[in-house]
MARVOFI-909957 format. One record per atom (N, C-alpha, C): x, z, y. Coordinates in steps of 0.05 Angstrom, whole numbers, padded with zeros to 5 digits, always signed. Layout:
XZY ...
END
This chain:
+00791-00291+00029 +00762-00289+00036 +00746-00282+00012 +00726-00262+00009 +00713-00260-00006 +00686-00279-00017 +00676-00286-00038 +00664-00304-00054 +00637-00287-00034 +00617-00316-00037 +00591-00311-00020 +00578-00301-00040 +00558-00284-00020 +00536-00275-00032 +00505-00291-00039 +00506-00302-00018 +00484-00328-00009 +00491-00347+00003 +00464-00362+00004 +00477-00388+00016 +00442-00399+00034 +00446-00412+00058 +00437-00429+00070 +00427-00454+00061 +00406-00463+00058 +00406-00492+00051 +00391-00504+00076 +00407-00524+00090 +00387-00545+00119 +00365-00555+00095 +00338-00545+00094 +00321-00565+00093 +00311-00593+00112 +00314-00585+00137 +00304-00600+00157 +00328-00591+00182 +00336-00622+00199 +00366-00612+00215 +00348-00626+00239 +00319-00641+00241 +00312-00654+00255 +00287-00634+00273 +00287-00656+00300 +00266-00640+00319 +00240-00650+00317 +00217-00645+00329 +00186-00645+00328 +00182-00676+00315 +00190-00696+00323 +00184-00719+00316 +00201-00729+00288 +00218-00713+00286 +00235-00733+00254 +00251-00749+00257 +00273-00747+00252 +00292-00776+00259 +00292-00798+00233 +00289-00824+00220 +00277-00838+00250 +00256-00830+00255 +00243-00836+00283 +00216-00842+00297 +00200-00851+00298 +00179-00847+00298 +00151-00869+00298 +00155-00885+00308 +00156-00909+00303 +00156-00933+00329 +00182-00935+00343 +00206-00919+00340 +00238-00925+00358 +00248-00942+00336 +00262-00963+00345 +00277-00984+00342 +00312-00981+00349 +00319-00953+00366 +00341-00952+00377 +00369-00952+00351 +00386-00948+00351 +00409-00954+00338 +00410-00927+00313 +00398-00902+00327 +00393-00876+00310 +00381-00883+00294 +00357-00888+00301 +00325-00896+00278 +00333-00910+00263 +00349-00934+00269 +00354-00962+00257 +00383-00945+00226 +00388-00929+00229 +00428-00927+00215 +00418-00916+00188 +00434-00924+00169 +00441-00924+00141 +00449-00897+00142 +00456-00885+00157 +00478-00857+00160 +00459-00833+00148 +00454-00821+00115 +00441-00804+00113 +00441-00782+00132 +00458-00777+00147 +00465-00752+00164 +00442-00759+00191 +00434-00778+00198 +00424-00784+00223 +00388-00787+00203 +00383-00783+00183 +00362-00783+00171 +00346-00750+00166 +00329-00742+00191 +00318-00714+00192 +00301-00700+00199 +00297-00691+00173 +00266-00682+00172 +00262-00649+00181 +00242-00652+00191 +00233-00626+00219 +00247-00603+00205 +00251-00592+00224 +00268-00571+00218 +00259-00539+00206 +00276-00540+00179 +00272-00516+00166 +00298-00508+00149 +00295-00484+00133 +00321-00478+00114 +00312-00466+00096 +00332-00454+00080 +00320-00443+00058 +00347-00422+00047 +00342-00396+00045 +00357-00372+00036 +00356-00372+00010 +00384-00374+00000 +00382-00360-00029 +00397-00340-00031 +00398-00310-00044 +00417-00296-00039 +00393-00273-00061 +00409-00269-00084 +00399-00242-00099 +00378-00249-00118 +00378-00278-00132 +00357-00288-00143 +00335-00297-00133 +00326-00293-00101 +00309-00299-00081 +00313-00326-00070 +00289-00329-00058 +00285-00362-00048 +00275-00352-00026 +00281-00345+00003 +00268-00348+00016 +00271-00366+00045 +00242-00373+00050 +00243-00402+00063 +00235-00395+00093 +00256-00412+00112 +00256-00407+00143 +00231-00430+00150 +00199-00426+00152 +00187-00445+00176 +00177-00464+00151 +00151-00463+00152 +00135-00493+00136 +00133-00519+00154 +00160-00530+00153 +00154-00566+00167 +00135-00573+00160 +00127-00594+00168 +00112-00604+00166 +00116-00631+00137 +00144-00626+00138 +00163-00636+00113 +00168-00621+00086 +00153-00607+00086 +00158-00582+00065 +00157-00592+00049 +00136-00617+00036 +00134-00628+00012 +00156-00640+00006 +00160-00663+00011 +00180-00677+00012 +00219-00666+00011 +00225-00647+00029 +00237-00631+00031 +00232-00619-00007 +00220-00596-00016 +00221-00590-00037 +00228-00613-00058 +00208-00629-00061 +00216-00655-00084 +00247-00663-00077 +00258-00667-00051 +00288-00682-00048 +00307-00654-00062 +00301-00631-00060 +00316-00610-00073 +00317-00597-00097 +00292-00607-00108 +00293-00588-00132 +00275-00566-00122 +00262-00558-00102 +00245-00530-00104 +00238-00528-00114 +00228-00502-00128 +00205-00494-00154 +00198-00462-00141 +00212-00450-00126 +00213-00419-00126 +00209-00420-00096 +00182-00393-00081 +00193-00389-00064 +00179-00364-00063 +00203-00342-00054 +00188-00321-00058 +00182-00302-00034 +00187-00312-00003 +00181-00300+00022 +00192-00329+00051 +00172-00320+00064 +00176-00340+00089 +00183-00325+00108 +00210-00337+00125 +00208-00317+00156 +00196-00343+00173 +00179-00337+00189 +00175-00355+00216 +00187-00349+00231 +00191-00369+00247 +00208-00363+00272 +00186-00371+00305 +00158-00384+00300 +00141-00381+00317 +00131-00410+00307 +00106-00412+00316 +00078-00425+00308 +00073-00453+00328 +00096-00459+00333 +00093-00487+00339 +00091-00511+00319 +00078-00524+00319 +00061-00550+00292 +00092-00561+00269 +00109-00569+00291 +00135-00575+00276 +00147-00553+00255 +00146-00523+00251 +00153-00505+00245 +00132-00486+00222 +00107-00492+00230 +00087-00484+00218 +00066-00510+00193 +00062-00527+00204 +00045-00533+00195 +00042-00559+00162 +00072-00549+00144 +00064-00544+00112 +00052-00525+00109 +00046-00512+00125 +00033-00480+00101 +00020-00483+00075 -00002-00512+00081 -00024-00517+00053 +00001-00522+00036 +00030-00528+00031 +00044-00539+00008 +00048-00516-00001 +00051-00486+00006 +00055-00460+00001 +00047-00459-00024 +00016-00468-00029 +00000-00464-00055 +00022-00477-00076 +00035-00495-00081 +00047-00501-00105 +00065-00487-00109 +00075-00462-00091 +00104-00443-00108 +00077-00418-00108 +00050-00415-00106 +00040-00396-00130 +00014-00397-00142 +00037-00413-00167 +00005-00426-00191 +00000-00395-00206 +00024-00377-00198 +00022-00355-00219 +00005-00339-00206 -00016-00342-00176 -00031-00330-00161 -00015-00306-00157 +00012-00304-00160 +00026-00286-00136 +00029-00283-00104 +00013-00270-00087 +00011-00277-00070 +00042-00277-00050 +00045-00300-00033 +00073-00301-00018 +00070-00290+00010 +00088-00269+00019 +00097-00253+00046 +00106-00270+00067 +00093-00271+00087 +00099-00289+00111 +00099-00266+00128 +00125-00268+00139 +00134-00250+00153 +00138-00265+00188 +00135-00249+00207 +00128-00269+00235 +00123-00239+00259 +00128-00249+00279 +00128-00233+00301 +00100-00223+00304 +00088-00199+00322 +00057-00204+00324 +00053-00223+00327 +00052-00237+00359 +00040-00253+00368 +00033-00275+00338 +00054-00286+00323 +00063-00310+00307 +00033-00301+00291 +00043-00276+00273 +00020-00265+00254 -00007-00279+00275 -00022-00259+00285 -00037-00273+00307 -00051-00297+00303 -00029-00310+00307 -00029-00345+00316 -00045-00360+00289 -00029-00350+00261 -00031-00363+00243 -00061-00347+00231 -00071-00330+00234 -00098-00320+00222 -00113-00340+00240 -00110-00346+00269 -00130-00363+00281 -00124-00389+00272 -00103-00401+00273 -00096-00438+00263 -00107-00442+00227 -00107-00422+00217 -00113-00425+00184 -00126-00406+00174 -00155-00409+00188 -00177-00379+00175 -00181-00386+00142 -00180-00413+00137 -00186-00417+00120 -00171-00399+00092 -00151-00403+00103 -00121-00388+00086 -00129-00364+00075 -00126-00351+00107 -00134-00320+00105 -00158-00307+00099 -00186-00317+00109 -00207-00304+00092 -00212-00296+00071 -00227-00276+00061 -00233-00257+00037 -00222-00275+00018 -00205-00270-00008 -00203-00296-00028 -00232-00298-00041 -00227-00327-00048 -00250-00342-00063 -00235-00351-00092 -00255-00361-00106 -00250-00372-00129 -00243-00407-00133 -00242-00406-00102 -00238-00451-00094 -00208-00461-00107 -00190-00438-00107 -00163-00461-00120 -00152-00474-00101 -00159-00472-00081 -00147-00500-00066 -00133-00484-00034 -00132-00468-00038 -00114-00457-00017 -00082-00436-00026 -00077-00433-00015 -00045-00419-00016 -00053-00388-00011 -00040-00370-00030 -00042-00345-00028 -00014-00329-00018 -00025-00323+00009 -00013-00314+00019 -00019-00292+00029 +00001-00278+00048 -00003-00247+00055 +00018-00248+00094 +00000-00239+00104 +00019-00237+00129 +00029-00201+00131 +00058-00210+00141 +00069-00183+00151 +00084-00181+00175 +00085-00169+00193 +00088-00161+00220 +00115-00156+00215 +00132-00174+00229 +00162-00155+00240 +00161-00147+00256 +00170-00118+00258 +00188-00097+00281 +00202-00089+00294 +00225-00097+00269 +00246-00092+00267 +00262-00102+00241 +00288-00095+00233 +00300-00097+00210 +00282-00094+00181 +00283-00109+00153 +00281-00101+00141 +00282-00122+00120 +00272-00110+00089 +00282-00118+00067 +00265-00139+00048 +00274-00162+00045 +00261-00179+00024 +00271-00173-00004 +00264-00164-00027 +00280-00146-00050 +00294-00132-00034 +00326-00150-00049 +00355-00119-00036 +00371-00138-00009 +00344-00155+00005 +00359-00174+00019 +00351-00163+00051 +00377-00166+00065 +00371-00145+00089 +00365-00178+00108 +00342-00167+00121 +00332-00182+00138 +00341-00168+00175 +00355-00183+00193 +00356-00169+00218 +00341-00203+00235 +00314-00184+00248 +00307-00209+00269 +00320-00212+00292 +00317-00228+00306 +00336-00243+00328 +00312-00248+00347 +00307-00235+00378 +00290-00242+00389 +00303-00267+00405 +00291-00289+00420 +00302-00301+00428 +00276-00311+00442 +00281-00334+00463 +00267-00341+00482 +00264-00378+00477 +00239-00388+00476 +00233-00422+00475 +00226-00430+00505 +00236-00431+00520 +00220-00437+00544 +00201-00406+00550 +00178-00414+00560 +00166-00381+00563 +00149-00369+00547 +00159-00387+00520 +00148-00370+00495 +00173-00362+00474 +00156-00334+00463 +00186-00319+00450 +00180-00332+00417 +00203-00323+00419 +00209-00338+00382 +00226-00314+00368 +00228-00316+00342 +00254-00303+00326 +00270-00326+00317 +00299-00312+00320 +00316-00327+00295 +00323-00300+00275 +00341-00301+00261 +00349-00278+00234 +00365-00292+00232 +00388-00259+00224 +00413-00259+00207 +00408-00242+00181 +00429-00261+00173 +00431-00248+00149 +00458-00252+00138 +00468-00214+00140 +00489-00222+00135 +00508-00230+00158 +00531-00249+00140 +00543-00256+00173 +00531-00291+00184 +00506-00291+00175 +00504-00320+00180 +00475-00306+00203 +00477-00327+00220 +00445-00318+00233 +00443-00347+00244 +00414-00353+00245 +00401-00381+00247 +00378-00375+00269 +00383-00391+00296 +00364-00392+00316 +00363-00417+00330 +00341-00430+00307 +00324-00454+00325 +00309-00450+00345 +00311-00470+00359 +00279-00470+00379 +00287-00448+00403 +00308-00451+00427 +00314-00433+00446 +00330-00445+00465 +00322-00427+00484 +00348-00438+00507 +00356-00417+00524 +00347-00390+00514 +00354-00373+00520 +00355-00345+00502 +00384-00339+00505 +00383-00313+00485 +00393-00289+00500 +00371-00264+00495 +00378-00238+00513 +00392-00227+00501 +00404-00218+00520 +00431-00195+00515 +00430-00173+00493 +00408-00163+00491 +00403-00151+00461 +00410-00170+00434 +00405-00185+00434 +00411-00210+00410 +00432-00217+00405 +00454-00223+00438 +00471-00235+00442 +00488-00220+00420 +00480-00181+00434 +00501-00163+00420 +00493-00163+00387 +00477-00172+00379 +00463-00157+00350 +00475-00192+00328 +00497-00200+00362 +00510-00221+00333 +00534-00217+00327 +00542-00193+00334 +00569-00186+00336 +00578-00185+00309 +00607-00196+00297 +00614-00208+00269 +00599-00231+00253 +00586-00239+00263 +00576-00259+00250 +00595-00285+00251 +00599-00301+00222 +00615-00323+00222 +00603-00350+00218 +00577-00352+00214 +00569-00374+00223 +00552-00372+00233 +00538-00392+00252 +00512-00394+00273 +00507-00424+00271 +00470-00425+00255 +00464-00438+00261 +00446-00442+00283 +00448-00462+00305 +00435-00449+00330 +00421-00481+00338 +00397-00485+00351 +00382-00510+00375 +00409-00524+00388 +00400-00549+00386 +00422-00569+00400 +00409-00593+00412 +00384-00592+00418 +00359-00609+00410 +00381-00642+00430 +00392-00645+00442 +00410-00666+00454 +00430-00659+00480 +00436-00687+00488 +00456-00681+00515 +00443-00679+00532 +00417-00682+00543 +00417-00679+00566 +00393-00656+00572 +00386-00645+00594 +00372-00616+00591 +00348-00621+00581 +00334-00602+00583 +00309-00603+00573 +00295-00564+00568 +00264-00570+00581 +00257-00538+00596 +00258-00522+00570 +00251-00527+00546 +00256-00511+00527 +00280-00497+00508 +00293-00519+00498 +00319-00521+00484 +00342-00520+00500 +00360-00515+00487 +00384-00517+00486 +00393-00546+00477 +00408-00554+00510 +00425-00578+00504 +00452-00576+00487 +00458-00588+00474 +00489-00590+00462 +00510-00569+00473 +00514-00582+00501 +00539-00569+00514 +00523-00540+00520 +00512-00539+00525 +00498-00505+00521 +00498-00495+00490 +00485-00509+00480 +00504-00497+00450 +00523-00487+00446 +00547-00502+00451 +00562-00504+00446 +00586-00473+00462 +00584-00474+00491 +00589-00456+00506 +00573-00431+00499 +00557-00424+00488 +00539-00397+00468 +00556-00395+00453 +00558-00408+00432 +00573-00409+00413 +00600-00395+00408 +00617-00406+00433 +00646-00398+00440 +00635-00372+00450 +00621-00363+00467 +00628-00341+00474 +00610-00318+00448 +00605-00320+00438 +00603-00306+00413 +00629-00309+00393 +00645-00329+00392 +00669-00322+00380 +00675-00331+00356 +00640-00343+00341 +00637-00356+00306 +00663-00370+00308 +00668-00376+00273 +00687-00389+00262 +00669-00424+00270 +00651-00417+00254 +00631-00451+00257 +00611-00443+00260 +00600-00461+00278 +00579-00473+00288 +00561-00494+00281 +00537-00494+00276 +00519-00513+00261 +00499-00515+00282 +00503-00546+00293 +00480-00551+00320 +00454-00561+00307 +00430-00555+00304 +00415-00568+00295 +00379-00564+00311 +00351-00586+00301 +00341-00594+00310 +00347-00613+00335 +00354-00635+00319 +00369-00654+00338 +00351-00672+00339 +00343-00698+00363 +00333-00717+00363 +00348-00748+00356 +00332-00766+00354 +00350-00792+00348 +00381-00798+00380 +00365-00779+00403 +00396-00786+00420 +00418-00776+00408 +00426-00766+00384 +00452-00754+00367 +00454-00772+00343 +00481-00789+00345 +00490-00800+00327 +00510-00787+00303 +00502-00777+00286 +00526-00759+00267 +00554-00769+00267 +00558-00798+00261 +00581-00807+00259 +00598-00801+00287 +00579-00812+00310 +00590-00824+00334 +00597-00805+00348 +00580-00779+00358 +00575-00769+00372 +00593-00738+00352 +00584-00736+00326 +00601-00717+00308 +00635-00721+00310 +00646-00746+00323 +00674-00740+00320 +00685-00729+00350 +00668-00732+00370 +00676-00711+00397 +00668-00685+00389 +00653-00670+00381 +00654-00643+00380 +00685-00631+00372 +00678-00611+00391 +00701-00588+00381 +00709-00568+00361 +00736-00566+00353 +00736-00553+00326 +00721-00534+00326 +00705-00527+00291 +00675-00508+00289 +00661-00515+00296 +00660-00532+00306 +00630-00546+00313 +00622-00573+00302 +00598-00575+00289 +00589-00592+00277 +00561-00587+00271 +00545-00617+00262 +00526-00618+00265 +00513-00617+00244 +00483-00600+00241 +00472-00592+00216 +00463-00628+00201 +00460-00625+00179 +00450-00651+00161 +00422-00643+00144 +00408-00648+00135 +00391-00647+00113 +00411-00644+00089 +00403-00618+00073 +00419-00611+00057 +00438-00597+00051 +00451-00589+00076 +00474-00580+00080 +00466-00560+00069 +00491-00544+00066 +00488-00514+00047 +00510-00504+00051 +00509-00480+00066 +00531-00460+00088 +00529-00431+00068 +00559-00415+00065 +00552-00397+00047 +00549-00373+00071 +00543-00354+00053 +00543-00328+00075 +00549-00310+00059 +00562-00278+00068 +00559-00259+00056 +00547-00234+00066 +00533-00218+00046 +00522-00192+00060 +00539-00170+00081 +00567-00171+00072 +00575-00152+00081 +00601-00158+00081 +00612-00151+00111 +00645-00155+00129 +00658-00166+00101 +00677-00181+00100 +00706-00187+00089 +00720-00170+00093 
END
C-alpha cells in the first residue's frame, strides 16, 4: 500500500447536542470512556501543507486548543444548520495576519451565511473584532492549492447538503439519503466517513443499520459512523459492529491518498 498523502482529523464525532448532554444522567453522559466524549461534529484536512477545515461547530474553540490548531487555510461547509455553522466568530483567530479565509458552500449555504452573519460580511471596517473571510460558491469540482476538492450532493431530510472526497476518502455527515449521482462519484474510494446519528430511525439521518448497509454496498475497506448521539456506547455497542466498521472518536485521524494505489 502506498504511504498517505493526507490525513483526516475527527474534530467533532458528536450530534447537535454534544455527548454528554445537557441535563442526561443516562449511562453515555455519565462514562469515563473518552470515545463516548463528543463534540459537534466537524474535521479537519491536512494534505499539501494545507489545513483545511470541514464545518465551524459550535466547538471550534475548544476543539482547536484540544489539538494544537494554529493554521487554517480554507473551510468546506457542508450546510448551515447551527451545529455545523455556528464557530464562525472563532475563524478570526487563524487570521491575525488579516489574510482573508475561503468558505466554500453550496449556493443556497453561501446565501444562508451572508443573511445569519451580515456582520461578517459587510464592507470591511477597521473594528478588529470580526473574522475575515471570503465566500465561494461550489459548482462543481475544484482546487484548494494543489488539493482536489470533489463535492458530494447529498440529501438531510428535505434539505440538501454536501459531503466531499478527497481523494479516496469522502466524508458525508448530516444525510439519509444519497442520489445515485453521488452514490456513483464514490466509486474507489477506501474510506467513508458517513451520519450514523443512532439505532433507531429518525426523518433526517441515517440510522446505524442504514449506515451501515450504504456502506457495504459501496464496497469501502472501512467505515467511520459518525455524528452520533449519547444512544451509542463506543465500548458496548463498538464491539457488535461488523468488520470495517467502526465508530468515529474525537480525534481520530484516518489517512487518505490523492491518487489509486
Amino acid at each position: 500500500m502506498r504511504s498517505a498523502d493526507g490525513s483526516l482529523l475527527i474534530l467533532g464525532s458528536g450530534t447537535s447536542t454534544g455527548v454528554p448532554m445537557i441535563g442526561c444522567h443516562c449511562p453515555v453522559c455519565r462514562s469515563d470512556d473518552p470515545r463516548n466524549q463528543r463534540s459537534r461534529c466537524s474535521a479537519l484536512i491536512r494534505c499539501r501543507g494545507l489545513h483545511i477545515l470541514i464545518d465551524t461547530a459550535p466547538d471550534l474553540r475548544f476543539q482547536a486548543l484540544r489539538e494544537g490548531l494554529h493554521q487554517i487555510d480554507a473551510v468546506l461547509y457542508t450546510h448551515t444548520h447551527a451545529d455545523h455553522v455556528h464557530g464562525i466568530d472563532d475563524l478570526r483567530s487563524f487570521n491575525r495576519n488579516q489574510q482573508s479565509i475561503p468558505l466554500y458552500g453550496a449556493p443556497e449555504c453561501v446565501a444562508a451565511l451572508q443573511r445569519s452573519f451580515p456582520y461578517i460580511f459587510l464592507p470591511a471596517d477597521d473594528s478588529g473584532f470580526r473574522p475575515r473571510l471570503r465566500l465561494e460558491t461550489v459548482n462543481g469540482p475544484f482546487l484548494i492549492g494543489s488539493v482536489p476538492i470533489i463535492p458530494l450532493p447529498i440529501e438531510h431530510g428535505a434539505d440538501p447538503a454536501l459531503g466531499y472526497r478527497i481523494g479516496n476518502l469522502a466524508y458525508l455527515t448530516d444525510c439519509n439519503r444519497v442520489p445515485a449521482a453521488t452514490s456513483a462519484a464514490l466509486a474507489g474510494i477506501r474510506t467513508l466517513v458517513i451520519d450514523a446519528l443512532r439505532f433507531v430511525p429518525h426523518p433526517t439521518h441515517f440510522t446505524i443499520p442504514e449506515a451501515i448497509a450504504f456502506a457495504r454496498g459501496c464496497g469501502v475497506e472501512r467505515t467511520i459512523l459518525t455524528h452520533l448521539t449519547h444512544d451509542v456506547d463506543a465500548r458496548q455497542h463498538g464491539a457488535t459492529l461488523p468488520v470495517g466498521i467502526e465508530f468515529a472518536y474525537d480525534g481520530q485521524i484516518l489517512p487518505f491518498a490523492l491518487t489509486p494505489s
